[in-house]
TIMARDREN-463867 format. One record per residue (C-alpha): residue number from 1; x, y, z. Coordinates in nm, 3 decimals, padded with zeros to 5 digits. Example, Ala and Ser with C-alpha at 12.3 -4.5 7.8 and 13.67 -1.06 7.14 Angstrom:
% TIMARDREN-463867
R seq       x       y       z
R   1  01.230 -00.450  00.780
R   2  01.367 -00.106  00.714
END
This chain:
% TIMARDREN-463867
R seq       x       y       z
R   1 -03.455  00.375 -05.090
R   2 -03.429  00.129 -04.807
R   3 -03.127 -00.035 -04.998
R   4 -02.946  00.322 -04.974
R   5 -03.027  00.355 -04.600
R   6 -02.925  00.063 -04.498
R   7 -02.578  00.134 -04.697
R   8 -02.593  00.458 -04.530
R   9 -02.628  00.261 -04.166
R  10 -02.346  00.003 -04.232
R  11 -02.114  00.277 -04.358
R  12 -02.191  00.491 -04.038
R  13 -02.132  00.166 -03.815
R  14 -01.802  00.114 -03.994
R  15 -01.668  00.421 -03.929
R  16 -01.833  00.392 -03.572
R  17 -01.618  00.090 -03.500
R  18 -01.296  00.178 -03.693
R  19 -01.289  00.512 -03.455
R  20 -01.336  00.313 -03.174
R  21 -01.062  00.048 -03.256
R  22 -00.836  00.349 -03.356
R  23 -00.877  00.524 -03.036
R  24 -00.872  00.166 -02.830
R  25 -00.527  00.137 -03.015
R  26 -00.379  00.479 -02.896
R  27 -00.516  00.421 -02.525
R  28 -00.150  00.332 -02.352
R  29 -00.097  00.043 -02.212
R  30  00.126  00.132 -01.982
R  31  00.067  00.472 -01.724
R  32  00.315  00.628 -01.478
R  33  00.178  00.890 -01.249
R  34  00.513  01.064 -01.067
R  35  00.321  01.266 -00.782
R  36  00.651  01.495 -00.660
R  37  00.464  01.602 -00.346
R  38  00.543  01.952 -00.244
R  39  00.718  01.927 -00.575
R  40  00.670  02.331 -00.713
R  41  00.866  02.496 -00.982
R  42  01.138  02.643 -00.773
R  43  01.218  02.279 -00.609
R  44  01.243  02.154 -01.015
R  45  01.468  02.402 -01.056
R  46  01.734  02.372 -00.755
R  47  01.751  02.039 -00.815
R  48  01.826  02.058 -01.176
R  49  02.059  02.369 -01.115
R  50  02.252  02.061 -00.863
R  51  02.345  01.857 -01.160
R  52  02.463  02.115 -01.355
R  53  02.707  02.193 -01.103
R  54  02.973  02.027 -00.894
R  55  03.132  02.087 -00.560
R  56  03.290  02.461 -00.581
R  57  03.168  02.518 -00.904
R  58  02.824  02.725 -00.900
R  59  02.622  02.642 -01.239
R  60  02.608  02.881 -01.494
R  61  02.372  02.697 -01.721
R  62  02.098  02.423 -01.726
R  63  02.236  02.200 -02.050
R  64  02.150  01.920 -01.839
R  65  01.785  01.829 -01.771
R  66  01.650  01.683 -01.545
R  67  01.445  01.387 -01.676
R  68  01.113  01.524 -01.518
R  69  01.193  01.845 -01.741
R  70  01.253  01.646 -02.028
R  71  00.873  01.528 -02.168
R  72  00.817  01.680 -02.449
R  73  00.465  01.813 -02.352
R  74  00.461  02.144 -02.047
R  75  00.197  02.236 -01.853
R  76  00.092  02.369 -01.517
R  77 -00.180  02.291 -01.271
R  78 -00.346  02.481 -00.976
R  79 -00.366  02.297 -00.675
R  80 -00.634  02.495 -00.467
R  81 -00.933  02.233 -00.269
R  82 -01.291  02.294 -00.144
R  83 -01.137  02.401  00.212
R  84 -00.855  02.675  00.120
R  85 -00.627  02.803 -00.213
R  86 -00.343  02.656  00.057
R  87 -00.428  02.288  00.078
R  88 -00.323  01.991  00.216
R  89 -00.227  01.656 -00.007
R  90 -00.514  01.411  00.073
R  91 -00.731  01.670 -00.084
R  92 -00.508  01.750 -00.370
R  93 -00.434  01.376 -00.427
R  94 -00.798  01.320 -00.423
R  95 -00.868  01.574 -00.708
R  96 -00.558  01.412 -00.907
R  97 -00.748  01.046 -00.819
R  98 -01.058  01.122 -00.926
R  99 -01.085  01.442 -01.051
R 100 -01.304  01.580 -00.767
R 101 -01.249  01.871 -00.558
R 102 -01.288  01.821 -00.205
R 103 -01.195  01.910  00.162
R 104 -00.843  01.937  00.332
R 105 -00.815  01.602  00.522
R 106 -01.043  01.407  00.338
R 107 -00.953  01.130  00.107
R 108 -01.145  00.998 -00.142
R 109 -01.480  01.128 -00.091
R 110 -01.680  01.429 -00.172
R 111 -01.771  01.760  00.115
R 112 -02.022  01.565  00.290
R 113 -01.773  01.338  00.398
R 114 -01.960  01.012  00.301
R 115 -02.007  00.984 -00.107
R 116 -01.734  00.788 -00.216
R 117 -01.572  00.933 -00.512
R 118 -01.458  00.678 -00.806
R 119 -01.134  00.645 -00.846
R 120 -00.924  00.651 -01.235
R 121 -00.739  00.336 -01.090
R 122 -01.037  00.150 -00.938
R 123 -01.148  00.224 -01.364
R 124 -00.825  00.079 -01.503
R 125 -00.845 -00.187 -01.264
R 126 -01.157 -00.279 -01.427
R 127 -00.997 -00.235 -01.777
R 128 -00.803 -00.516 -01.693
R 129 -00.472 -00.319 -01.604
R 130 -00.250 -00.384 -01.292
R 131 -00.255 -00.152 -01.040
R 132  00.065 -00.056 -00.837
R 133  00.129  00.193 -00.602
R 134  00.450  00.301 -00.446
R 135  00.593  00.572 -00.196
R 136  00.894  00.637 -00.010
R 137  00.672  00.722  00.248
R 138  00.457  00.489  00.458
R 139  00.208  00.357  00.207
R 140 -00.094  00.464  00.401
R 141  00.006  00.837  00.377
R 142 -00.240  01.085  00.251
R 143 -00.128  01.080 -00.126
R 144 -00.061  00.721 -00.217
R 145 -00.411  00.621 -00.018
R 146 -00.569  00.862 -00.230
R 147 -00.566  00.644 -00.544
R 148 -00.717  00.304 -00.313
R 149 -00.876  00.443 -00.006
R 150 -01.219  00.626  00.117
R 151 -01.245  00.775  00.450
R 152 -01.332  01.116  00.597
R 153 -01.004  01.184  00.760
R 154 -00.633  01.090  00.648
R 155 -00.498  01.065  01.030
R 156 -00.679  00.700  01.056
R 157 -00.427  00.496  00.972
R 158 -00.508  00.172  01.056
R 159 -00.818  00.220  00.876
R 160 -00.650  00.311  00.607
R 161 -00.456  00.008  00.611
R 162 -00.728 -00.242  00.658
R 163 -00.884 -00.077  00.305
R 164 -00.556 -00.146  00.122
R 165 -00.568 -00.525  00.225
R 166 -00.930 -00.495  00.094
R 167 -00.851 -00.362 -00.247
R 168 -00.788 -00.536 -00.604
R 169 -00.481 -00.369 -00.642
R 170 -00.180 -00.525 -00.753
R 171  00.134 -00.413 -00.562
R 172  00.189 -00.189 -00.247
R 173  00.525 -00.066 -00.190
R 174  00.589  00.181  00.084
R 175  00.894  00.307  00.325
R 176  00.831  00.235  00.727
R 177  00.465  00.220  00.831
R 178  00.491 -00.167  01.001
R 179  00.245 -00.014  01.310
R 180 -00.041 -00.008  01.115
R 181 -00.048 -00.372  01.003
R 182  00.076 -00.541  01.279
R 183 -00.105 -00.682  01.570
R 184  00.118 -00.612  01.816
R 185  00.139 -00.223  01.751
R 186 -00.213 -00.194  01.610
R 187 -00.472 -00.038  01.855
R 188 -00.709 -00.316  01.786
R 189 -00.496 -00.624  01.769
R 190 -00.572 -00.686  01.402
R 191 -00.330 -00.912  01.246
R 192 -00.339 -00.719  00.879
R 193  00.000 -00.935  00.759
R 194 -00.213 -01.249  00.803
R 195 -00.510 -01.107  00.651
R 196 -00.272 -00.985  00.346
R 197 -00.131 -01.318  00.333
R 198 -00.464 -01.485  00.306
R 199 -00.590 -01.214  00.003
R 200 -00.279 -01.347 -00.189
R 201 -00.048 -01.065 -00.059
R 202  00.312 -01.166 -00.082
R 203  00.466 -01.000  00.225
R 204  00.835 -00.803  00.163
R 205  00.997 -00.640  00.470
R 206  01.330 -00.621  00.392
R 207  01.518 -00.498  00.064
R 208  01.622 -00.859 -00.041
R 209  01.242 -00.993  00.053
R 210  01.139 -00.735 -00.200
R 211  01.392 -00.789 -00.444
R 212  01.311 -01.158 -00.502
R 213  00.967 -01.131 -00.519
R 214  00.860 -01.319 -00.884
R 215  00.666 -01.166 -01.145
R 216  00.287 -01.207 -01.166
R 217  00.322 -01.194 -00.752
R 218  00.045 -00.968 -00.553
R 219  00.303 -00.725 -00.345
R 220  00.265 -00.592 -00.019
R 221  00.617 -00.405  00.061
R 222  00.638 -00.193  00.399
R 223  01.037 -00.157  00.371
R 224  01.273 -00.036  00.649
R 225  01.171  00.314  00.777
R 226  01.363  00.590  00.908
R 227  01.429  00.657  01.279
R 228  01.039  00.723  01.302
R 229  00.958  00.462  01.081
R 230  00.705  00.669  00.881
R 231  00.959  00.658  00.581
R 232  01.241  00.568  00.398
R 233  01.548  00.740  00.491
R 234  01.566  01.017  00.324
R 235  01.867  00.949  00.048
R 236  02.181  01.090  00.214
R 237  02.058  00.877  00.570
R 238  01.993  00.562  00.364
R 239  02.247  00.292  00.400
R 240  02.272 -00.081  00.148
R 241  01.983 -00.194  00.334
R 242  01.768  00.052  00.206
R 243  01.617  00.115 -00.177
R 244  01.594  00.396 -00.365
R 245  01.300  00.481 -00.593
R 246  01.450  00.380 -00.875
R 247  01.541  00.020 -00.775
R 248  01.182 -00.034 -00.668
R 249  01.046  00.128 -00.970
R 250  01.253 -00.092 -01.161
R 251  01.152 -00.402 -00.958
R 252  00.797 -00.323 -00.985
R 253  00.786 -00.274 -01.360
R 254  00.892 -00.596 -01.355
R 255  00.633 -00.726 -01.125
R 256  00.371 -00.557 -01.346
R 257  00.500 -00.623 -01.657
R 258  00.335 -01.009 -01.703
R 259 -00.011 -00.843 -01.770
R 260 -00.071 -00.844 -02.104
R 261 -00.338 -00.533 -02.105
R 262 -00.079 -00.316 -01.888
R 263 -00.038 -00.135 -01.590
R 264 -00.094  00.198 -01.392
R 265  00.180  00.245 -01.137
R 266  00.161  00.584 -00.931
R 267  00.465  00.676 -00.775
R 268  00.509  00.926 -00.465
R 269  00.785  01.114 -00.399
R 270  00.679  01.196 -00.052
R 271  00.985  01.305  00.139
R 272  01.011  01.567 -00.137
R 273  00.770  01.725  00.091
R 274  00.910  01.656  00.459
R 275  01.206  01.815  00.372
R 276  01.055  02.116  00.249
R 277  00.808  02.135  00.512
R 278  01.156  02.131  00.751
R 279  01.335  02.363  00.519
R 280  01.587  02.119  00.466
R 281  01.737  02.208  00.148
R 282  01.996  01.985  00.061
R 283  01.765  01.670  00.181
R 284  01.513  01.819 -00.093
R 285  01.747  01.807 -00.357
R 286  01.880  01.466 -00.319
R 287  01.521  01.343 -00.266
R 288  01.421  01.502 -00.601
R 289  01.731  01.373 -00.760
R 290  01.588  01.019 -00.640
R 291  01.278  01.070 -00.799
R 292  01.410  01.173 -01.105
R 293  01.605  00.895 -01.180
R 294  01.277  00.656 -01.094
R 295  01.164  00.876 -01.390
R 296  01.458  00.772 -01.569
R 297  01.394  00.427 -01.516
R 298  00.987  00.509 -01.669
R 299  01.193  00.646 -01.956
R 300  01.386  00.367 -02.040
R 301  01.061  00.148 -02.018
R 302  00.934  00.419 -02.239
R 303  01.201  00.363 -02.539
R 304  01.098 -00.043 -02.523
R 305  00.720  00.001 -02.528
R 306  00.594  00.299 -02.686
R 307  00.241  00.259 -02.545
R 308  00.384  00.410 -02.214
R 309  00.221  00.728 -02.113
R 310  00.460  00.910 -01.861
R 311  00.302  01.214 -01.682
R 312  00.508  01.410 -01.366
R 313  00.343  01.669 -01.174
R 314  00.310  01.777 -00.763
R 315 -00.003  01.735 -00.555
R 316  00.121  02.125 -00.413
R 317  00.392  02.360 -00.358
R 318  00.581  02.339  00.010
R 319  00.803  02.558  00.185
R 320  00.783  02.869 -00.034
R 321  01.108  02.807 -00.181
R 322  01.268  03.119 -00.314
R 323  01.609  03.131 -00.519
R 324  01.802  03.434 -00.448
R 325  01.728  03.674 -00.158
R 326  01.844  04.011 -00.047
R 327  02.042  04.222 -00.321
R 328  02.236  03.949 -00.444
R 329  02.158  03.835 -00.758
R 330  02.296  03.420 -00.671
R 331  02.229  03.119 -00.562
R 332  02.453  02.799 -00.495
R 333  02.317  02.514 -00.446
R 334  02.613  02.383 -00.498
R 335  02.699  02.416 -00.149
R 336  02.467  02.157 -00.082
R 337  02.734  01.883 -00.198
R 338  02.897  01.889  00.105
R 339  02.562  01.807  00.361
R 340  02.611  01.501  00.436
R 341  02.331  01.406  00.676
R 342  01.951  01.561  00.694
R 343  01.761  01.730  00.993
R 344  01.633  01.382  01.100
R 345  02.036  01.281  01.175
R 346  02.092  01.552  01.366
R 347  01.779  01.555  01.538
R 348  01.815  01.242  01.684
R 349  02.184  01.307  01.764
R 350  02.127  01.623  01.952
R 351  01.802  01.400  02.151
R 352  02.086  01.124  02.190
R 353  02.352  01.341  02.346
R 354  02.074  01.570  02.567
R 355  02.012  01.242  02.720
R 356  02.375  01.201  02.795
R 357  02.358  01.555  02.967
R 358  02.688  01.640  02.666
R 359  02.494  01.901  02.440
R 360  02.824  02.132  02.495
R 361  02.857  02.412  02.232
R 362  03.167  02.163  02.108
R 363  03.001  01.864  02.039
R 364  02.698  02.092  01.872
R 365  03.002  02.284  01.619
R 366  03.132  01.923  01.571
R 367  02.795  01.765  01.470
R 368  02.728  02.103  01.243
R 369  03.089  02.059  01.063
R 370  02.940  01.642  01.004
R 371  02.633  01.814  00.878
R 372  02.804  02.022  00.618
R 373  02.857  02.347  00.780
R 374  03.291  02.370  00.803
R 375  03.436  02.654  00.922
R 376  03.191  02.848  01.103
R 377  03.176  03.240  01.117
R 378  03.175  03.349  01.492
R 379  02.832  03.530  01.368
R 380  02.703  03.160  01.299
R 381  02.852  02.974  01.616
R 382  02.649  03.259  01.800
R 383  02.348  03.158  01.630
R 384  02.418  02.843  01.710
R 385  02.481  02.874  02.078
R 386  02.165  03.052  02.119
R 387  01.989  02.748  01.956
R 388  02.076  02.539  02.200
R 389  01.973  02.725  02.476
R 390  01.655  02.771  02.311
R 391  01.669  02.407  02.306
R 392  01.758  02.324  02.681
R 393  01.434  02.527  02.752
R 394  01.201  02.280  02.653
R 395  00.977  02.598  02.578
R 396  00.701  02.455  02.287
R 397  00.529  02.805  02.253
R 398  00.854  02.994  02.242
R 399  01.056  02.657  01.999
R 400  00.690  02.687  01.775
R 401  00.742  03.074  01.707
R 402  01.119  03.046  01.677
R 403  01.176  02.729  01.511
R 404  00.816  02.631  01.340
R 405  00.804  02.328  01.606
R 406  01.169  02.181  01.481
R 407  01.423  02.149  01.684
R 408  01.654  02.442  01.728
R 409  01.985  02.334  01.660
R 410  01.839  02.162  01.312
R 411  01.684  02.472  01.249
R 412  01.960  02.675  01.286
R 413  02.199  02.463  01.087
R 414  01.950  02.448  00.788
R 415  01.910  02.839  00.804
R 416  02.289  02.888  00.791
R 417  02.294  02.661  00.499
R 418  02.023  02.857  00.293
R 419  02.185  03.177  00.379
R 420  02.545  03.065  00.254
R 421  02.352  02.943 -00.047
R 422  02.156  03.237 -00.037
R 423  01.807  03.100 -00.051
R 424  01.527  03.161  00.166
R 425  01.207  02.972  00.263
R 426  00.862  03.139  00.327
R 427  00.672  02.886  00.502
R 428  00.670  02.571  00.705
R 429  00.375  02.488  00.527
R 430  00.185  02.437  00.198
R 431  00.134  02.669 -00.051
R 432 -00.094  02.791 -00.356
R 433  00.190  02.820 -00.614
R 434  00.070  02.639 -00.878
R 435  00.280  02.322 -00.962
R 436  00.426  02.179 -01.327
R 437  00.311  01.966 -01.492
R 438  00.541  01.726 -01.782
R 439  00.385  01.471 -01.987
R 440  00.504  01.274 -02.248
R 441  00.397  00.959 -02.480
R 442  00.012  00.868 -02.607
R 443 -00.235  01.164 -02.518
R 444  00.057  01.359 -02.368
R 445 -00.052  01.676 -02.520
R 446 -00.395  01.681 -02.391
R 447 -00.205  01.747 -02.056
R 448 -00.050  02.137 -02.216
R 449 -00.137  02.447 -02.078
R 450 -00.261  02.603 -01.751
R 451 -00.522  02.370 -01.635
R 452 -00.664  02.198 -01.228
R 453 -00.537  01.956 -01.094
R 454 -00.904  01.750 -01.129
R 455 -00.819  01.841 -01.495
R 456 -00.542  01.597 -01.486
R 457 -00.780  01.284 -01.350
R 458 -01.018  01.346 -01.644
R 459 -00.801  01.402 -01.949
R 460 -00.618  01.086 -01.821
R 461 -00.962  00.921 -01.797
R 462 -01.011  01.061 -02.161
R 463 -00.670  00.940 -02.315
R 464 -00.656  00.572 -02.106
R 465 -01.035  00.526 -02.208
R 466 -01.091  00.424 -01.859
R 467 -01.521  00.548 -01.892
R 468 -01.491  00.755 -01.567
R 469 -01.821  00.913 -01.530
R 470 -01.895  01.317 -01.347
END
């Protein structure tokens, strides 16, 4: 009798441990988050309706996919937080980070505002898997801090910062964002490049600094910002001293790859999101486009190591987007081909030349033709001309209700745009559109259907064995 239970006991424990090494084998090694932010269903879709056009010639199919709508495995994801069904992205980044609900502004932690949540990176960290994390938009934004950082409000920034030089991680790679880790702009004189240096951060301003860095090396990248330096340019601004997403994807898979257990690399596609929030079309498409082919650059990775889980979803929907408007049963994005600069450019040109006391209507229908819009309709050079006096007025309340706090003349030229295109936005703002979700590789199909956005946190936590706990 005791001979057949303790048969019984080492057959259980065999099967016990060959589970456990069968599911240890079909954890992936290798995990890319793409976190589209403001990234809804419509903004998939314009920007996959771009490449199956070409200048003049509207689209009259989708044959060609976008990589992002590619993976094999569809689902979708609500993106509502404890605060409102319309939230903001530290919350929503939170919930994908650690598959918590919590506040609008908070990152990291629960309601109260003081219990730390755990993080699924901080868990893979553990596993033995490097950690990178990588943005177009300063790295201590809301939804790349979400997967390192634990504060009560996203707007401190240099606190922010300070907990990135504090973490384990592996590689930081950000666009603009230099004010919050050096002494000389920080409010409190901290010297956060030194204190990187000393944690075995390897420092990379510049596009060739980051470019050379060796593999194996900790990273700290804050790369050349835009005109505010909170970001990269966005892609049609960017010039060859800039990256794109792709290239430092690319590089960063390389800086990664030397760990033998893997890596978890979360990349943001934050100025997705500006641009919607500005109701810049055409900068939104080229800005998905970007991401897309850092996607690409995951998939080609993919082919090479099959242990690569890639999952692409947004933290929330911006803008509203809506394709088709009126009675006309169109859209043409296609138009969009021939913008040539975004909001930001013209911003800053119509700042540069109110300076110069030369905002004419001329130089305004010039600077609209550079933009994209040629041959204006009197009804738009009226439109226009109005926007600049709205402009000259220096009226906040009146630019606020008029203009959603941009600038008129941008304003103005982006409406024209989406009206020739005839597309609308609904919103300045977030949304609660539910966002898609596309997985594909080990444990991809755990990810199907119409699930949370925490959802996503804990099935990943399921599939990369990383012994999360709720």
């Amino acid at each position: 009798m005791f001979r057949k239970l303790r048969l019984s006991l080492f057959v259980l424990m065999v099967l016990l441990v060959t589970a456990f090494a069968y599911a240890q084998g079909n954890a992936p090694k290798h995990i890319f988050m793409f976190i589209g932010d403001g990234m809804g269903v419509a903004q998939r879709q314009i920007a996959e309706l771009q490449i199956n056009s070409k200048p003049g010639v509207t689209a009259t199919s989708q044959k060609v996919r976008l990589n992002m709508n590619s993976l094999k495995i569809l689902g979708m994801n609500t993106t509502y937080d404890s605060s409102s069904i319309v939230p903001d992205s530290a919350s929503t980044a939170t919930s994908l980070a650690s598959g918590y609900k919590t506040l609008s502004g908070v990152i990291g932690m629960k309601e109260d505002k003081v219990t730390k949540v755990p993080l699924i990176s901080e868990f893979l960290k553990q596993k033995g898997l490097s950690v990178g994390i990588i943005s177009d938009v300063k790295i201590v934004h809301a939804t790349p801090a979400a997967f390192y950082a634990h504060i009560d409000s996203r707007n401190k920034y240099d606190e922010i910062a300070s907990q990135l030089i504090h973490s384990d991680f592996d590689l930081f790679v950000g666009g603009g964002g230099d004010k919050h880790f050096n002494p000389a702009r920080r409010e409190d004189g901290k010297d956060l490049y030194a204190e990187a240096a000393s944690k075995g951060f390897a420092l990379a301003r510049t596009r060739d600094e980051f470019l050379s860095l060796k593999k194996g090396t900790k990273v700290l990248a804050n790369l050349p910002g835009d005109v505010y330096d909170e970001a990269l340019p966005y892609v049609m601004d960017r010039t060859g001293a800039d990256l794109n997403l792709d290239e430092i994807v690319s590089k960063s898979i390389d800086l990664l790859s030397g760990n033998p257990k893997g890596f978890f690399m979360v990349v943001e596609g934050g100025k997705i999101d500006w641009a919607c929030h500005a109701n810049d079309t055409g900068a939104a498409i080229v800005n998905m486009l970007d991401l897309d082919k850092a996607i690409g650059v995951a998939l080609a990775f993919k082919e090479k190591n099959p242990d690569t889980l890639i999952i692409v979803t947004g933290d929330h929907e911006c803008g509203g987007l809506g394709l088709s408007m009126g009675n006309t049963y169109r859209v043409n994005p296609e138009l969009f081909y021939s913008q040539k600069i975004s909001h930001e450019v013209v911003d800053e040109t119509i700042k540069t030349l109110a300076g110069k006391k030369e905002l004419t209507e001329e130089a305004v229908f010039r600077l609209a033709e550079e933009f994209g819009l040629a041959s204006l309709t009197e009804a738009e050079k009226t439109a226009i001309v109005k926007s600049i006096a709205d402009e000259q007025t220096g009226d906040k309340d009146l630019i606020k209700t008029l203009y959603g706090g941009y600038r008129p003349v941008s304003m103005v030229f982006k409406r024209l745009f989406n009206t020739r295109a005839n597309l609308y936005w609904t919103s300045y703002s977030h949304t609660g559109i539910p966002v898609m979700l596309t997985a594909e590789g080990p444990g991809a199909d755990r990810f199907a259907g119409y699930i949370d956005n925490t959802d996503v946190c804990r099935i990943l936590n399921t599939v990369a064995q990383a012994e999360m706990k709720w």
